[in-house]
C-alpha positions in Angstrom: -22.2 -25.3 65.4 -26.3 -25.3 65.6 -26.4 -22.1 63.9 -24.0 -23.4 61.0 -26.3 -26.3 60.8 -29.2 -24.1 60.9 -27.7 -22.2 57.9 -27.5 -25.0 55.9 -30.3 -26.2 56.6 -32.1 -23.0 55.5 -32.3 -23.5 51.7 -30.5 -25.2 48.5 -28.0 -22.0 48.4 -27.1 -21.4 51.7 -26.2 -25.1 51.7 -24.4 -25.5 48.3 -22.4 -22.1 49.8 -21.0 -24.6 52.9 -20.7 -27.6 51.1 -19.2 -25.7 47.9 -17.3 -23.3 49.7 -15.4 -25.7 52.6 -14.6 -28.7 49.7 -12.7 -26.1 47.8 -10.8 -24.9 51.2 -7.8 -27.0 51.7 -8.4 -27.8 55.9 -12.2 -28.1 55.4 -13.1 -31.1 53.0 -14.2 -32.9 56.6 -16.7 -29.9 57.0 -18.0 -30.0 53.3 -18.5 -33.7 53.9 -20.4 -33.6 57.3 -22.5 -30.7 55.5 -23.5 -32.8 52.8 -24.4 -36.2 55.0 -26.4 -33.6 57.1 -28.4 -32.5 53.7 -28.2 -36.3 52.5 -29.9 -37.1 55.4 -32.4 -35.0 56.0 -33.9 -34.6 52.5 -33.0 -37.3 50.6 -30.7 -38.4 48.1 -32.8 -37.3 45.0 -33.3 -33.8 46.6 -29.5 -33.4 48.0 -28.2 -34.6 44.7 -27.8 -31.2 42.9 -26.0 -29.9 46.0 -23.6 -32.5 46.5 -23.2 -32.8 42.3 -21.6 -29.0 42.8 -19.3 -29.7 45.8 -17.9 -32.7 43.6 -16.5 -30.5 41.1 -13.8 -28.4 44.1 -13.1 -32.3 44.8 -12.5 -33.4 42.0 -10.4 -30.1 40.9 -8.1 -31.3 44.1 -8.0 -34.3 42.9 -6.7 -33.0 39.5 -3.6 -31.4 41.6 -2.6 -34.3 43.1 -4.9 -34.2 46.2 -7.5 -37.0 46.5 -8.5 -37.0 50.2 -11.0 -34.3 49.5 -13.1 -36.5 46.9 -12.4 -39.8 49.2 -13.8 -38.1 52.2 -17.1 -36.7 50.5 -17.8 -39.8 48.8 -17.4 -42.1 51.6 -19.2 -39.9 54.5 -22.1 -39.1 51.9 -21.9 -43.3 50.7 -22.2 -43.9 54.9 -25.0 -41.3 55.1 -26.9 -43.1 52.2 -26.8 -46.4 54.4 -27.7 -44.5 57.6 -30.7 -43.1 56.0 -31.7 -46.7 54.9 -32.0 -47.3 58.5 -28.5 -49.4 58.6 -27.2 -50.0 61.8 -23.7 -48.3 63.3 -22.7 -51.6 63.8 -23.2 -52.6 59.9 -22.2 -48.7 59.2 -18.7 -49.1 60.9 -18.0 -52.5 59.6 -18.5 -50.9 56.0 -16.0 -48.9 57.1 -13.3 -51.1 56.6 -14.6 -51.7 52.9 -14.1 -48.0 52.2 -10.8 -47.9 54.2 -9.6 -50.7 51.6 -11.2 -48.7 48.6 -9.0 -45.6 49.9 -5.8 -47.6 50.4 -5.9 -48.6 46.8 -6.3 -45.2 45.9 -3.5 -43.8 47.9 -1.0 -46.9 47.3 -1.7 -45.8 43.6 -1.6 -41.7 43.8 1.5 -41.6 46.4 3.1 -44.4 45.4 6.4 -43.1 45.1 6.2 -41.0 48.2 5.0 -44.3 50.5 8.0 -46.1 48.9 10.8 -43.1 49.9 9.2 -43.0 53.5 9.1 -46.6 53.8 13.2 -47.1 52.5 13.7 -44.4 55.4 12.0 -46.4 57.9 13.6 -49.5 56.7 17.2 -47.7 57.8 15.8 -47.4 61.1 14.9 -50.8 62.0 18.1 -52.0 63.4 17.9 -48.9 65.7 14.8 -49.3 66.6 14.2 -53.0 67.3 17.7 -52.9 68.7 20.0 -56.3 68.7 16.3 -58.0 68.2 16.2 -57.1 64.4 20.4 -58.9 63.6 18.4 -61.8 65.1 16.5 -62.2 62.9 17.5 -64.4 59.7 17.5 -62.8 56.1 14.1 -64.2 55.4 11.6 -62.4 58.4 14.0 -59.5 57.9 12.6 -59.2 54.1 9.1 -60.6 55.1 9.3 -57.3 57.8 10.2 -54.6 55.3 7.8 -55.7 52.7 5.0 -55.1 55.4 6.0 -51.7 56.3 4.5 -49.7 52.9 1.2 -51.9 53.1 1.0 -50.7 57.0 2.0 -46.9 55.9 -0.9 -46.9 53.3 -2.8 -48.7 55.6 -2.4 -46.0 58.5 -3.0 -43.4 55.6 -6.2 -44.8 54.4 -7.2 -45.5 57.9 -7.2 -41.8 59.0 -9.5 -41.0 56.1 -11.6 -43.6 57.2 -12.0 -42.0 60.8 -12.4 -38.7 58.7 -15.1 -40.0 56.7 -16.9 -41.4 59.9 -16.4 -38.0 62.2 -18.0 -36.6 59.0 -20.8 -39.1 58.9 -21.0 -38.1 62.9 -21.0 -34.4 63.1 -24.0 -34.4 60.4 -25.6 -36.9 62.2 -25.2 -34.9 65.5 -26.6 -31.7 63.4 -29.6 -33.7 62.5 -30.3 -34.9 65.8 -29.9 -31.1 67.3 -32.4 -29.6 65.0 -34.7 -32.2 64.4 -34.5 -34.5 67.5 -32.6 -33.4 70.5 -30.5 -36.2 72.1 -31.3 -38.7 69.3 -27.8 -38.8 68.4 -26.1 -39.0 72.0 -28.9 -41.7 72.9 -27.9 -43.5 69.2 -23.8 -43.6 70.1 -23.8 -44.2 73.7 -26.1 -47.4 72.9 -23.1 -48.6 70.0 -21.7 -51.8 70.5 -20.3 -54.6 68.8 -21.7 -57.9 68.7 -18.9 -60.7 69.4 -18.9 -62.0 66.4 -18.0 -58.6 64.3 -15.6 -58.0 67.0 -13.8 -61.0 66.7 -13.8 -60.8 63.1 -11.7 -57.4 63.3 -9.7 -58.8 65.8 -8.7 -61.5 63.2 -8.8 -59.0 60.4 -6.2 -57.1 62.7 -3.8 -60.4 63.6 -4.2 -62.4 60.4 -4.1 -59.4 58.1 -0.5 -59.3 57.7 0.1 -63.6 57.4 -1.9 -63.2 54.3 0.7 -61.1 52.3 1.9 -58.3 52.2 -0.9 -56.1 51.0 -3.4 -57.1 53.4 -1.4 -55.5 56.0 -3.4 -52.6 55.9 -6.4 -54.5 57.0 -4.5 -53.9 60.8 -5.3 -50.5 61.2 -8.5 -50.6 59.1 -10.0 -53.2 61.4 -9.0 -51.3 64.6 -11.0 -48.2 63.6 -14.4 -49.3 63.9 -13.3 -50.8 67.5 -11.8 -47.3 68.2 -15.3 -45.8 67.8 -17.1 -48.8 70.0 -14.8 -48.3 72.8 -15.5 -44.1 72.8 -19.4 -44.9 72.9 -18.6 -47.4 75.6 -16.8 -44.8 77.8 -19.6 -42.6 76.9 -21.8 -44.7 78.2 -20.6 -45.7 80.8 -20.2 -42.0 82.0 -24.1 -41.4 81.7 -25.2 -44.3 83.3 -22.9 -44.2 85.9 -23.6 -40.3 86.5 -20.2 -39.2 86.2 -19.1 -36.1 85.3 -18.0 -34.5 81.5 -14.9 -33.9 83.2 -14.3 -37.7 82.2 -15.1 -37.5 78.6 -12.8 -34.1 78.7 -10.1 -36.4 79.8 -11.0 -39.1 77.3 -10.5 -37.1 74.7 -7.2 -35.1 75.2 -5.1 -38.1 76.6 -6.3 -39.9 73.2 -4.9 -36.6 71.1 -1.8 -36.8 73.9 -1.2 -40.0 74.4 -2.6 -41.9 70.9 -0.4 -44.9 71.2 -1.1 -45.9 74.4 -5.1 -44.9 74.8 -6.1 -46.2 71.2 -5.2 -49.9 71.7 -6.9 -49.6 75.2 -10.0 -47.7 73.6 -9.8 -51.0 71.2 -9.1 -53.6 73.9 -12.2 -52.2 75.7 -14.6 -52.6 72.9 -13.3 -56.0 72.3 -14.0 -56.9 76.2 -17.0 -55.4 76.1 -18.6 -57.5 73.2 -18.1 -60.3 75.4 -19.6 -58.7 79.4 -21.7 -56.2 78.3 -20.6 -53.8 80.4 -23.2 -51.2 79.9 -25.6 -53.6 80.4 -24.4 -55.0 83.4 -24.3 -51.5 85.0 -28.3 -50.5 84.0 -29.3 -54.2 85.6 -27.6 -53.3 88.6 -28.8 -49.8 89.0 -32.0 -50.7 87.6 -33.9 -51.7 91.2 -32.2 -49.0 92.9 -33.7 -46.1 91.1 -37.1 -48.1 91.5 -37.5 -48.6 87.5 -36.0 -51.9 87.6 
């Protein structure tokens, strides 16, 4: 991956070629994207503009055929990149997120309309099955107000993994950055990410009140969850360097999340949200602190 990034960063053509070349591949708009916020970061809007101005014309082509994600994705990492650059926080950065997350579920709820609404009359045949003799309990209102939520949640889990696209994106060019111009910024910048209380709690509420709001606002459930997602991997990741544990952890992390997504991402989230409140990263330096004999 450093020589990639070294490549691109070698001149305007060799990048335009990557960010060009991997927005008009149908699997690679999250490369073209991290490619861009790499040469976003580094030199500049007003010097990275004629690059990214010819990798939004692929996009924009895809979007023409009835694929949007590849326009959504480059636009949102490079709009995340533009506020990293300004020195914005990855606290403020992942809480923008959610804005973006919202912009994208407006955009798919409108583009795959008709597909969301077939996918959500299926899973509407499968609630009796799947909440069991719960569901005939319940009365003829909560059993409309429960299949009214489920397209809002659909888009919402839609425009939610483009919003963990768009920050992996942000992330990789980030990491690329760090690697050519300043080894171990970027691990030193994530394992250090954590959420104030106060954000935290306010995507805990977006998560819970999102849906008592209406019907639309459902999506804001797994909007909110994603920037906690991405505070509870930096706190595992800190927690394995200041505790001196092996990668082998972070190995582990990683595939039981890809194995095992609905049982490790609302633990991942849980974490974060517990660790706005203890600190946990900074509870473990105090105490190690005096031992090491740099307390």
């Amino acid at each position: 991956m450093r020589a990639l990034a070294e490549y691109i960063m070698r001149g305007r053509m060799q990048a335009t070629l990557v960010v060009v070349g991997s927005a008009a591949m149908p699997l690679l708009f999250w490369l073209s994207a991290a490619a861009g916020s790499l040469v976003l970061l580094r030199r500049g809007a007003s010097d990275a503009m004629g690059i990214l101005a010819w990798a939004m014309l692929p996009a924009i082509a895809w979007w023409y055929f009835g694929e949007p994600r590849t326009l959504l994705v480059l636009v949102g990492a490079l709009s995340l990149a533009l506020l990293l650059r300004a020195s914005w926080t990855w606290n403020r950065i992942l809480l923008c997120s959610v804005a973006l997350g919202l912009v994208y579920g407006v955009v798919l709820g409108a583009v795959f309309r008709e597909p969301i609404a077939a996918m959500a009359g299926e899973l509407q045949k499968l609630l009796p099955t799947m909440f069991d003799g719960a569901h005939q309990q319940l009365s003829v209102g909560e059993r409309e107000r429960l299949e009214a939520l489920i397209a809002p949640v659909l888009t919402g889990l839609l425009a939610a993994l483009l919003q963990i696209l768009s920050l992996l994106s942000l992330i990789l060019g980030r990491y690329w950055q760090a690697v050519l111009y300043n080894p171990g910024g970027f691990g030193r910048e994530f394992r250090a990410l954590r959420l104030p209380l106060p954000q935290a709690l306010l995507l805990l509420a977006g998560m819970m009140l999102g849906p008592n709001l209406g019907p639309q606002l459902a999506m804001l459930t797994p909007l909110c969850s994603v920037p906690l997602l991405f505070a509870g991997i930096a706190l595992v990741h800190g927690l394995v360097e200041k505790g001196g544990l092996a990668r082998f952890w972070l190995v582990g992390m990683y595939i039981t999340l890809l194995l095992f997504m609905q049982l490790i991402y609302p633990l991942l989230v849980v974490l974060a949200i517990v660790d706005s409140l203890f600190d946990f990263r900074g509870r473990l330096a105090r105490k190690s602190g005096p031992a090491d004999g740099e307390g």
